[in-house]
N, CA, C and O atoms as CSV, one atom per row, in Angstrom:
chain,resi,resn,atom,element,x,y,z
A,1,UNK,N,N,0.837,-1.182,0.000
A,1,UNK,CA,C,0.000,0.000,0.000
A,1,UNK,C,C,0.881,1.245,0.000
A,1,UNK,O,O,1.796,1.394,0.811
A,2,UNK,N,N,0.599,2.043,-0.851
A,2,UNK,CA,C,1.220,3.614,-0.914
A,2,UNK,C,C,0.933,4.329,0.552
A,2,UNK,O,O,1.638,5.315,0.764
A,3,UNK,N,N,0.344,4.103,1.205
A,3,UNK,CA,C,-0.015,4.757,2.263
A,3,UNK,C,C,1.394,4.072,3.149
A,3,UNK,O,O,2.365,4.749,3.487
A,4,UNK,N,N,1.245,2.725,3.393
A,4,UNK,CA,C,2.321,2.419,4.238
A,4,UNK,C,C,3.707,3.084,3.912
A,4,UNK,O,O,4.488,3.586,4.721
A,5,UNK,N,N,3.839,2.978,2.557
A,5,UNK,CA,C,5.030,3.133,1.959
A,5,UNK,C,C,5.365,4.615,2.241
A,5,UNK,O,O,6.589,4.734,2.289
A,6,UNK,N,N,4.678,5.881,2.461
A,6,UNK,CA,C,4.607,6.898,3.131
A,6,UNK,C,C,4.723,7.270,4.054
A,6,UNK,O,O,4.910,8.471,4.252
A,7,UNK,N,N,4.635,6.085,5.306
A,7,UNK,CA,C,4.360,6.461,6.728
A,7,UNK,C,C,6.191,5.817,6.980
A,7,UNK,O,O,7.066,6.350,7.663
A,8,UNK,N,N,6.252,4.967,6.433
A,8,UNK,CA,C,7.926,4.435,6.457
A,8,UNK,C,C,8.934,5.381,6.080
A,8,UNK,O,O,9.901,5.632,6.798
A,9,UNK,N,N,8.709,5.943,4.891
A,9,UNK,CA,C,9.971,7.274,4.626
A,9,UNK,C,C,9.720,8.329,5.105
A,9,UNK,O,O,10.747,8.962,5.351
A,10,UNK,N,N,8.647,8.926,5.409
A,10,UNK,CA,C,8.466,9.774,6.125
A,10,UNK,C,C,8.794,10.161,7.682
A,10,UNK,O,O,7.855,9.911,8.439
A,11,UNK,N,N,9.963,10.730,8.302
A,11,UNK,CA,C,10.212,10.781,9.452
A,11,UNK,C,C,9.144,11.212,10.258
A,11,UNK,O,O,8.863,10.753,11.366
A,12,UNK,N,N,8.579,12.080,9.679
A,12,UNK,CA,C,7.348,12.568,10.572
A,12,UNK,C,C,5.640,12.476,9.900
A,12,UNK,O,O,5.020,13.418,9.407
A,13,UNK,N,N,5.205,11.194,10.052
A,13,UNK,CA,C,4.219,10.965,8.962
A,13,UNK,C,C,2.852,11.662,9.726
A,13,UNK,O,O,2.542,11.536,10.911
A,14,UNK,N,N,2.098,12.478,8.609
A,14,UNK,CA,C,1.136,12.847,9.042
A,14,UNK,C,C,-0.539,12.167,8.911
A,14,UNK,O,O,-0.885,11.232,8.189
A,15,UNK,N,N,-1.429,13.006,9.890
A,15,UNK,CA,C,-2.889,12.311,9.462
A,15,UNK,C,C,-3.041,11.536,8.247
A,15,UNK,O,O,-3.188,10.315,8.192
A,16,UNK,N,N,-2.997,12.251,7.398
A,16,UNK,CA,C,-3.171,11.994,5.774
A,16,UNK,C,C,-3.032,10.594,5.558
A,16,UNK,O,O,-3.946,9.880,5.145
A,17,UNK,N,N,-1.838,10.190,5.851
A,17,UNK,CA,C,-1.378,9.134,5.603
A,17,UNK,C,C,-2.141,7.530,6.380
A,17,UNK,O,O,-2.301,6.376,5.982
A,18,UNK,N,N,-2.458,8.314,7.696
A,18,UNK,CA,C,-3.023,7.201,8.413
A,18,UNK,C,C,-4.366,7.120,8.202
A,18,UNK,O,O,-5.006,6.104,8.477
A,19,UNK,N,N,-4.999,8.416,7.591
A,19,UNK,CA,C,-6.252,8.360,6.583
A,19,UNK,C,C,-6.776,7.547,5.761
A,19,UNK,O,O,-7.812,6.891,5.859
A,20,UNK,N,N,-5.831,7.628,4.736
A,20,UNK,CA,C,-5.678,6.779,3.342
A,20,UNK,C,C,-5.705,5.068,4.041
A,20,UNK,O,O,-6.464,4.145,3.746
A,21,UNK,N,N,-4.650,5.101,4.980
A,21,UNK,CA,C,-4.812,3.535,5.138
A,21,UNK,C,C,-5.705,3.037,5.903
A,21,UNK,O,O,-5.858,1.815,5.892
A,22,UNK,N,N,-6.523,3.876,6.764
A,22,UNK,CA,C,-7.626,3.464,7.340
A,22,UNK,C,C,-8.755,3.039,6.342
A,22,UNK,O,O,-9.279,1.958,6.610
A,23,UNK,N,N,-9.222,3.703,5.231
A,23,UNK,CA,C,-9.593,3.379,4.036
A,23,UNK,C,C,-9.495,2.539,3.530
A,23,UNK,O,O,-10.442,1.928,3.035
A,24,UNK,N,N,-8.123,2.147,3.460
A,24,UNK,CA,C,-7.876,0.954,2.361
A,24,UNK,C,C,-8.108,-0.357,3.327
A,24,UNK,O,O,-8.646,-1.352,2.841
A,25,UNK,N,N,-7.721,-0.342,4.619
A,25,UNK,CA,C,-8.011,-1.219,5.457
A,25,UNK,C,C,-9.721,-1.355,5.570
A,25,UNK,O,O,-10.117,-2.508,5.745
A,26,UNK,N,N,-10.331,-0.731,5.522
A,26,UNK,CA,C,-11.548,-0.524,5.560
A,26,UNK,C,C,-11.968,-1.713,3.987
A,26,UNK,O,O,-12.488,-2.828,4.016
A,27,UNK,N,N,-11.597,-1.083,3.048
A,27,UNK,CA,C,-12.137,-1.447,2.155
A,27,UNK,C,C,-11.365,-2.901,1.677
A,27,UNK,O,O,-11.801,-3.455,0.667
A,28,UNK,N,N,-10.343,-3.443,2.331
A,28,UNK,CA,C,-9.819,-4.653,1.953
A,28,UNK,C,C,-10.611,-5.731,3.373
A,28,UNK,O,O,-10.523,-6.959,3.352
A,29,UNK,N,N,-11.310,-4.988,4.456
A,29,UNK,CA,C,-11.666,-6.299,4.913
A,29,UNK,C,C,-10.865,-6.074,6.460
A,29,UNK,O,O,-11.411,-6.490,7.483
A,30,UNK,N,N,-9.996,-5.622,6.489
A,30,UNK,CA,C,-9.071,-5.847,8.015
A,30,UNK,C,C,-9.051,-4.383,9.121
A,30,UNK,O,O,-8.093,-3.693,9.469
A,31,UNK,N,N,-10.678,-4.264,9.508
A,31,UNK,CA,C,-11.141,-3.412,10.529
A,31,UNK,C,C,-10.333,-3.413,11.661
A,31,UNK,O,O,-10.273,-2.302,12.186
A,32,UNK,N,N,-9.488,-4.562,12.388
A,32,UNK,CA,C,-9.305,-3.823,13.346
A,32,UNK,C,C,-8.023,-3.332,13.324
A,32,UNK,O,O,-7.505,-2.816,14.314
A,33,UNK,N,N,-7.424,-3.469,12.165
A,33,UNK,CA,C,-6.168,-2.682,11.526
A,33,UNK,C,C,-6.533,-1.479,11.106
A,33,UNK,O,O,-5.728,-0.566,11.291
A,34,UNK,N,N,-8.004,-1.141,10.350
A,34,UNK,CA,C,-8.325,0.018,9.890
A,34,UNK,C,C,-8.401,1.097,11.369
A,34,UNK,O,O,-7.762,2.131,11.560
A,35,UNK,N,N,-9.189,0.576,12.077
A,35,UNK,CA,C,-9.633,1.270,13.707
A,35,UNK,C,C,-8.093,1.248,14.157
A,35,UNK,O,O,-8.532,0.640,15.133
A,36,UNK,N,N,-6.971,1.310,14.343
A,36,UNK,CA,C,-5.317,1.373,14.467
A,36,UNK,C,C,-5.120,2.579,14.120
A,36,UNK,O,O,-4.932,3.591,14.795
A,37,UNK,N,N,-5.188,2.361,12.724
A,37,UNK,CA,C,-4.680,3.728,11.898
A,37,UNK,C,C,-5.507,4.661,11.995
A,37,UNK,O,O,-5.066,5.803,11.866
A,38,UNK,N,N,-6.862,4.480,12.236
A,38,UNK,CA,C,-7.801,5.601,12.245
A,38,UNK,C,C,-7.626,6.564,13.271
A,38,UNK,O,O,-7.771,7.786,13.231
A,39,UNK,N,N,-7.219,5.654,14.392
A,39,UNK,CA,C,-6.726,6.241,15.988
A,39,UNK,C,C,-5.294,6.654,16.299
A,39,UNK,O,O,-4.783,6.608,17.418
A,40,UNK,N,N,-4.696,7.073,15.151
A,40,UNK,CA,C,-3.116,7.502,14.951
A,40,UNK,C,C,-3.454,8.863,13.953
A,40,UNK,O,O,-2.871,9.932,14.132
A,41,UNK,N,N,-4.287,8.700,13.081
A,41,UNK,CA,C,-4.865,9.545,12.648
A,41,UNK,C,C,-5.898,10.935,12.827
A,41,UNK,O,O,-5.981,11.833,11.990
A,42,UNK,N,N,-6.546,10.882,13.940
A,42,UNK,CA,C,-6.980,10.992,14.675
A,42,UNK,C,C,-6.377,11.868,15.984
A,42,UNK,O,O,-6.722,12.943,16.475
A,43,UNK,N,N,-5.723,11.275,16.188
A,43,UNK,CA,C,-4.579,11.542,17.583
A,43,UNK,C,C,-3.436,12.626,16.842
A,43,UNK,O,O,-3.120,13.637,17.468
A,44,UNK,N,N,-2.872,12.372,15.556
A,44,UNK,CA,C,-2.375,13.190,15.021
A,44,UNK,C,C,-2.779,14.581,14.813
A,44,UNK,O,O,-2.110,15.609,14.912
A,45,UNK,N,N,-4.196,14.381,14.458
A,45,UNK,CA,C,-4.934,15.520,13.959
A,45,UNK,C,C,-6.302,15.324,14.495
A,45,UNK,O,O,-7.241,14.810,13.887
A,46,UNK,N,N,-6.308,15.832,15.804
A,46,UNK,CA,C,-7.845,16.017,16.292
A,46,UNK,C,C,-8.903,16.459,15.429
A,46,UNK,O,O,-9.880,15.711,15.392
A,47,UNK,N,N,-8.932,17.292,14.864
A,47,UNK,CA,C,-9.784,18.355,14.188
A,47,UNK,C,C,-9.993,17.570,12.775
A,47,UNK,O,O,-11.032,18.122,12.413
A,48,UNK,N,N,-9.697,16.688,11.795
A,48,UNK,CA,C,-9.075,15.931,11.024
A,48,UNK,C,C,-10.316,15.301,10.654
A,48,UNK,O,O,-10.410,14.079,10.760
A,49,UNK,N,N,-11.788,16.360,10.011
A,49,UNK,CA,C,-12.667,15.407,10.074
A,49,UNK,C,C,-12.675,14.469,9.134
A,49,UNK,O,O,-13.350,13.570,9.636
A,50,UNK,N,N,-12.261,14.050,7.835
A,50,UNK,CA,C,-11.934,13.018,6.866
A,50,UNK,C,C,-11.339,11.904,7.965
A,50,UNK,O,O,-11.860,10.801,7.801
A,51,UNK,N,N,-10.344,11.957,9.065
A,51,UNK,CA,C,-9.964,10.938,9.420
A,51,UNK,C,C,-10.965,10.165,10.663
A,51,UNK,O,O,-10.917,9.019,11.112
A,52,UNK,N,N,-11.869,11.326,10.988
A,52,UNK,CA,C,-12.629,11.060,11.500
A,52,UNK,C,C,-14.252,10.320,11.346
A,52,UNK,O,O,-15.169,9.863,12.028
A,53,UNK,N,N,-13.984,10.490,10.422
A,53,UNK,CA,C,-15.217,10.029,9.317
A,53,UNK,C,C,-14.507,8.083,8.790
A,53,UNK,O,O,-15.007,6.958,8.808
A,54,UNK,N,N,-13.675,8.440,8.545
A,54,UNK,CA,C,-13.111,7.117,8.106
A,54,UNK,C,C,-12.879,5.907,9.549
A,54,UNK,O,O,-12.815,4.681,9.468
A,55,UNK,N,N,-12.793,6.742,10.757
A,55,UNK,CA,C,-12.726,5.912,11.574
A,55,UNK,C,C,-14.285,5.740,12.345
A,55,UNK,O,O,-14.398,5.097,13.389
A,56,UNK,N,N,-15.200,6.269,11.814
A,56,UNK,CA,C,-16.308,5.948,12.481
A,56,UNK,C,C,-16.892,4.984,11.180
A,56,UNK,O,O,-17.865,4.270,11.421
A,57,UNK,N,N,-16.481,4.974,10.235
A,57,UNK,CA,C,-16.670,3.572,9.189
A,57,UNK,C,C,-16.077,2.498,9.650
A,57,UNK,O,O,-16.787,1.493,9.611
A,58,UNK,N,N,-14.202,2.257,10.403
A,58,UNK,CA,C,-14.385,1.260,10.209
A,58,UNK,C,C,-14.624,0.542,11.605
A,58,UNK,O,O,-14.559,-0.670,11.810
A,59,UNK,N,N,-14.968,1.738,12.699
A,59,UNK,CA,C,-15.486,1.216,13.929
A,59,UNK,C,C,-16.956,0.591,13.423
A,59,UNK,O,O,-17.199,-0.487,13.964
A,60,UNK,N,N,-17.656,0.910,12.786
A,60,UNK,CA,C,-18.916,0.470,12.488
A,60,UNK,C,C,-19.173,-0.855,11.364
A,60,UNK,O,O,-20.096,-1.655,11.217
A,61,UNK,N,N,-17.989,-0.657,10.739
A,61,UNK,CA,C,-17.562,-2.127,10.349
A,61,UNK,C,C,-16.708,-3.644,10.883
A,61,UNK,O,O,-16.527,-4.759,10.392
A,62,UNK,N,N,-16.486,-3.233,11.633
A,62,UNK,CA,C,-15.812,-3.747,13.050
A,62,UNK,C,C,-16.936,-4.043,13.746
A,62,UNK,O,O,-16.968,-5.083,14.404
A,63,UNK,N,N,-17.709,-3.431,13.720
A,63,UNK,CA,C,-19.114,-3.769,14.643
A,63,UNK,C,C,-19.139,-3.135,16.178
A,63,UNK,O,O,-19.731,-3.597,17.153
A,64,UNK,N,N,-18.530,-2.247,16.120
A,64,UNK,CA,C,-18.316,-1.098,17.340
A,64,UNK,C,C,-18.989,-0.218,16.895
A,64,UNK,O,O,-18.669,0.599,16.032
A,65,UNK,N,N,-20.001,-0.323,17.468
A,65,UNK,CA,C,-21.424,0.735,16.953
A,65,UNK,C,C,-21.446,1.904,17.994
A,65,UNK,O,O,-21.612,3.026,17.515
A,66,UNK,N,N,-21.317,1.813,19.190
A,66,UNK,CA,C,-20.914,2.783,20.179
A,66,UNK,C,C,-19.824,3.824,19.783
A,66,UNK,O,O,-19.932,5.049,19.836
A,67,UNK,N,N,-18.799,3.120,19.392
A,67,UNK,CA,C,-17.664,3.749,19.134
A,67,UNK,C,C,-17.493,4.534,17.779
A,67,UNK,O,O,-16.705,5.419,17.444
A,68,UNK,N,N,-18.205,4.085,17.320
A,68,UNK,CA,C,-18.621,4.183,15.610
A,68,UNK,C,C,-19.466,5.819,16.498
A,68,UNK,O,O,-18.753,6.797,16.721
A,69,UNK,N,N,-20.478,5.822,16.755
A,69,UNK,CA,C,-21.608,7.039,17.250
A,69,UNK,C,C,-20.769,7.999,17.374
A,69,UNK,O,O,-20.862,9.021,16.694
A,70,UNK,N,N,-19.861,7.810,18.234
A,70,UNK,CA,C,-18.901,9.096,19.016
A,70,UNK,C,C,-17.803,9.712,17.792
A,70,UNK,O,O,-17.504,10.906,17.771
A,71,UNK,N,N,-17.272,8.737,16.810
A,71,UNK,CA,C,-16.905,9.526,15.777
A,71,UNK,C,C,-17.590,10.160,14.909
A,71,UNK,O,O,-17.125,11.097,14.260
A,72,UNK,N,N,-18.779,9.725,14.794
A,72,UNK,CA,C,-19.779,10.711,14.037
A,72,UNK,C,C,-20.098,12.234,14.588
A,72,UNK,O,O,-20.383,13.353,14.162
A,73,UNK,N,N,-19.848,11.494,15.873
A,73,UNK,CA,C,-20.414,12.655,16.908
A,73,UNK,C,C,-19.132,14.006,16.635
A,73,UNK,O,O,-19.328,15.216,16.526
A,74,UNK,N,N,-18.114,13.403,16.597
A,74,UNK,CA,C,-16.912,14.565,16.359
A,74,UNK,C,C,-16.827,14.946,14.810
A,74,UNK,O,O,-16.332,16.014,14.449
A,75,UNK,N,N,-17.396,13.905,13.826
A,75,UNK,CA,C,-17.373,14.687,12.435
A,75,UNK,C,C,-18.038,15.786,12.849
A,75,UNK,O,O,-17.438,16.859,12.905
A,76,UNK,N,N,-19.564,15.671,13.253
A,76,UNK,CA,C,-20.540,16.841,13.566
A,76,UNK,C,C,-19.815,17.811,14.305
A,76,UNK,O,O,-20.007,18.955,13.894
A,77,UNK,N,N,-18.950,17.696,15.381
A,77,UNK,CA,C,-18.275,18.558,15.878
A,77,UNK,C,C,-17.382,19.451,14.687
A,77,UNK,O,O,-17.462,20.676,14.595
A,78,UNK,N,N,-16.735,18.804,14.023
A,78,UNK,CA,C,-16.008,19.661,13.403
A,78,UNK,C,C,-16.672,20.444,12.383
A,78,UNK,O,O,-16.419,21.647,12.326
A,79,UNK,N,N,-17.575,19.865,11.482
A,79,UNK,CA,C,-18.606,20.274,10.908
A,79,UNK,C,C,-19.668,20.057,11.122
A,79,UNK,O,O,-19.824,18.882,11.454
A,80,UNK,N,N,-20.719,20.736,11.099
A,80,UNK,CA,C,-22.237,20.611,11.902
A,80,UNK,C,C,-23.192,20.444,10.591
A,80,UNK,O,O,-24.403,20.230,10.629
A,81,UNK,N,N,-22.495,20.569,9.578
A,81,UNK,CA,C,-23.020,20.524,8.205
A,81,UNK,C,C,-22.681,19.480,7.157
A,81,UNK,O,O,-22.879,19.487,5.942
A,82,UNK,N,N,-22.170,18.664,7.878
A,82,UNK,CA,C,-21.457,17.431,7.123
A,82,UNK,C,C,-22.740,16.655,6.234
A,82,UNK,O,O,-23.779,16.290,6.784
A,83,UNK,N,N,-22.515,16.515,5.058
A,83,UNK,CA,C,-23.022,15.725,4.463
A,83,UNK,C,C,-23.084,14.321,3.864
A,83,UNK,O,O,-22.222,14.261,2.988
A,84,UNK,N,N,-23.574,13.469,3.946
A,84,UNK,CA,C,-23.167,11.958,3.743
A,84,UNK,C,C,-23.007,11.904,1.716
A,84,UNK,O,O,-22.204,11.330,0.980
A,85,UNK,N,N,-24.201,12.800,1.442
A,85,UNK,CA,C,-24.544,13.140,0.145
A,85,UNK,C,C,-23.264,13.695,-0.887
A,85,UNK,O,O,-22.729,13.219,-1.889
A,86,UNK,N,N,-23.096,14.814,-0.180
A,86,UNK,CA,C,-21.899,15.512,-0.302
A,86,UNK,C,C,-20.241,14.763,-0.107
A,86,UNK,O,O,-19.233,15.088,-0.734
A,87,UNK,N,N,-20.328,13.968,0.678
A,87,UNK,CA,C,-18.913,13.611,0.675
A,87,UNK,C,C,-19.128,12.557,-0.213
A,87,UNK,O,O,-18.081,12.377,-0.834
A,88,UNK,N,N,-20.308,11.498,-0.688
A,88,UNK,CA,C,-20.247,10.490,-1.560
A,88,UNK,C,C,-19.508,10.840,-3.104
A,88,UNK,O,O,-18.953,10.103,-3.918
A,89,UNK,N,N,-19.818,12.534,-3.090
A,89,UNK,CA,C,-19.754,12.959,-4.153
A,89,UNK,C,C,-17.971,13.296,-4.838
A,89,UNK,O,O,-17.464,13.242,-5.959
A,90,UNK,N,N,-17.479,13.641,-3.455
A,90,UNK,CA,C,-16.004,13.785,-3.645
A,90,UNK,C,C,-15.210,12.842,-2.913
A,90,UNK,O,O,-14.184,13.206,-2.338
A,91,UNK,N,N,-15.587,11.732,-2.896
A,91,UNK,CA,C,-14.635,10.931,-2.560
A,91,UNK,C,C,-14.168,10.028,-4.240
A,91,UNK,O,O,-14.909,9.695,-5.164
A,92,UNK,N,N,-13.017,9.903,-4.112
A,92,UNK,CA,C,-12.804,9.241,-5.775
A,92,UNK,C,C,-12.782,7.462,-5.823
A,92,UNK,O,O,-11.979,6.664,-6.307
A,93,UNK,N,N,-13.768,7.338,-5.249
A,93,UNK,CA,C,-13.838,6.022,-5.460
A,93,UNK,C,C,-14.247,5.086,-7.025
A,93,UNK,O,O,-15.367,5.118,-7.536
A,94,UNK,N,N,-13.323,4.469,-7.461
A,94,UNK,CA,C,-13.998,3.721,-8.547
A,94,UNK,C,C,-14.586,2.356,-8.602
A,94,UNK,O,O,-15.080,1.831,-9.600
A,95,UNK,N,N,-14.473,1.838,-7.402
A,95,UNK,CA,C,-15.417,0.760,-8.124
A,95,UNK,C,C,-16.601,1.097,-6.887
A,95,UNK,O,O,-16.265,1.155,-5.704
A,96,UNK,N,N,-18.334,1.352,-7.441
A,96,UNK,CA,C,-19.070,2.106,-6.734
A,96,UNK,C,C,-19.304,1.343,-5.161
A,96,UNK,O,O,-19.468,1.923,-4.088
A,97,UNK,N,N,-19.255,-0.235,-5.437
A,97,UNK,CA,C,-19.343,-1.123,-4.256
A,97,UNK,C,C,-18.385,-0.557,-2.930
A,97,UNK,O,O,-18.759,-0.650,-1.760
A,98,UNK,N,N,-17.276,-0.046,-3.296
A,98,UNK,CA,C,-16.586,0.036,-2.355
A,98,UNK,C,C,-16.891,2.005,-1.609
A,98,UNK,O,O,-16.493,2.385,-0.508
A,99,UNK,N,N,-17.581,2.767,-2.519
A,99,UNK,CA,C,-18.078,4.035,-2.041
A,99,UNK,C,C,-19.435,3.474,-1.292
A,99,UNK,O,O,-19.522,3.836,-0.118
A,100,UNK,N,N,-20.439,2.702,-1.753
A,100,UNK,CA,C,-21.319,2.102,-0.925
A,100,UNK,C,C,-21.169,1.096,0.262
A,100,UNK,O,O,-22.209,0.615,0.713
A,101,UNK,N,N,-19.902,0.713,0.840
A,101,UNK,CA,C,-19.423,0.218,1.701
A,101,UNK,C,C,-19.263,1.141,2.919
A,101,UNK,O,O,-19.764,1.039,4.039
A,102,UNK,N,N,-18.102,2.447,2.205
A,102,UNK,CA,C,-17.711,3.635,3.380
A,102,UNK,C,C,-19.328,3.971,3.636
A,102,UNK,O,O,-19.604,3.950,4.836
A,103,UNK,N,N,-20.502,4.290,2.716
A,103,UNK,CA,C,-21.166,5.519,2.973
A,103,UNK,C,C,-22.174,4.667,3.833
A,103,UNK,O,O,-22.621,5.136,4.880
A,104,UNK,N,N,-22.458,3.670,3.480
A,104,UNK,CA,C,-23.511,2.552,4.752
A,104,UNK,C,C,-22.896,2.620,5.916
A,104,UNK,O,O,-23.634,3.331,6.599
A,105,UNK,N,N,-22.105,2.349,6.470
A,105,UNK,CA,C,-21.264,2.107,7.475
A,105,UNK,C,C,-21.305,3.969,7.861
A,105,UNK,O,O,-21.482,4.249,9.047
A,106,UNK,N,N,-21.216,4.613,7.309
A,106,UNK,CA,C,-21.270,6.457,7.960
A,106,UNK,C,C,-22.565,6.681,8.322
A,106,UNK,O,O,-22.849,7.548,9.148
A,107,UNK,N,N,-23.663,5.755,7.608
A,107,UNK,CA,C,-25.104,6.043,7.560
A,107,UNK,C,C,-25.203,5.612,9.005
A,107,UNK,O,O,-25.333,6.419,9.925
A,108,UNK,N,N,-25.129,4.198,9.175
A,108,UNK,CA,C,-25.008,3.791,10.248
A,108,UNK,C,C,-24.847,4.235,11.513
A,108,UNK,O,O,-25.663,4.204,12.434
A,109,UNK,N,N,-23.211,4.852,11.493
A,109,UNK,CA,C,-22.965,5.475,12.295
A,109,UNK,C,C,-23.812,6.459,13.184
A,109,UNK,O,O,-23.669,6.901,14.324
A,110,UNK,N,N,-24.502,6.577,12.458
A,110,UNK,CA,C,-25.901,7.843,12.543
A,110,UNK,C,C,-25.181,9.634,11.669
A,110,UNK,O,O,-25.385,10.737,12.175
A,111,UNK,N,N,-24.455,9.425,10.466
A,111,UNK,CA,C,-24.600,10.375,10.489
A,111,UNK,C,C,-25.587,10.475,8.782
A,111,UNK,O,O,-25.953,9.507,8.116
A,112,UNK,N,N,-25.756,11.647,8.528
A,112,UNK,CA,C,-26.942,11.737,7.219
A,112,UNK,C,C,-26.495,12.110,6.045
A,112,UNK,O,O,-27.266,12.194,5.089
């Protein structure tokens, strides 16, 4: 993964990075590796709502539905206007199964 391969040369690797691989962990299947990176991500960058959003997917794919709530709860914190609609729209996902994976799992979460 390009993401790993980023967090290795990089002396000081940022959110971004633990973003992307929360994602890809997300979308290959290995949640409680995704919920890892999401929480390095996260911790990096409080305010960081993309990483925050990605970790209340893969807490909710993980089946941590509690935990899943409270990151929704801080997307809303950071934005109070967050859209589920709206981010489906700019995220560059190509194969659509895997944008309907993140956005169920955000729905879930309780956010809209």
């Amino acid at each position: 993964m390009m993401c790993k391969e980023a967090i290795r040369l990089d002396p000081i690797p940022v959110s971004y990075y633990y973003s992307g691989l929360t994602n890809a962990y997300c979308l290959a299947g290995q949640y409680e590796e995704a919920v890892a990176a999401g929480k390095k991500a996260t911790s990096l960058e409080p305010n960081n709502l993309i990483a925050h959003a990605f970790l209340a997917a893969a807490y909710t794919l993980h089946g941590r539905e509690e935990e899943a709530r409270i990151e929704a709860a801080e997307v809303l914190r950071i934005n109070p206007k967050f859209s589920i609609d709206h981010w489906a729209k700019t995220m560059p996902y190509k194969n659509e199964a895997d944008r309907e994976l993140i956005i169920g799992a955000l729905r879930k979460a309780g956010l809209k």
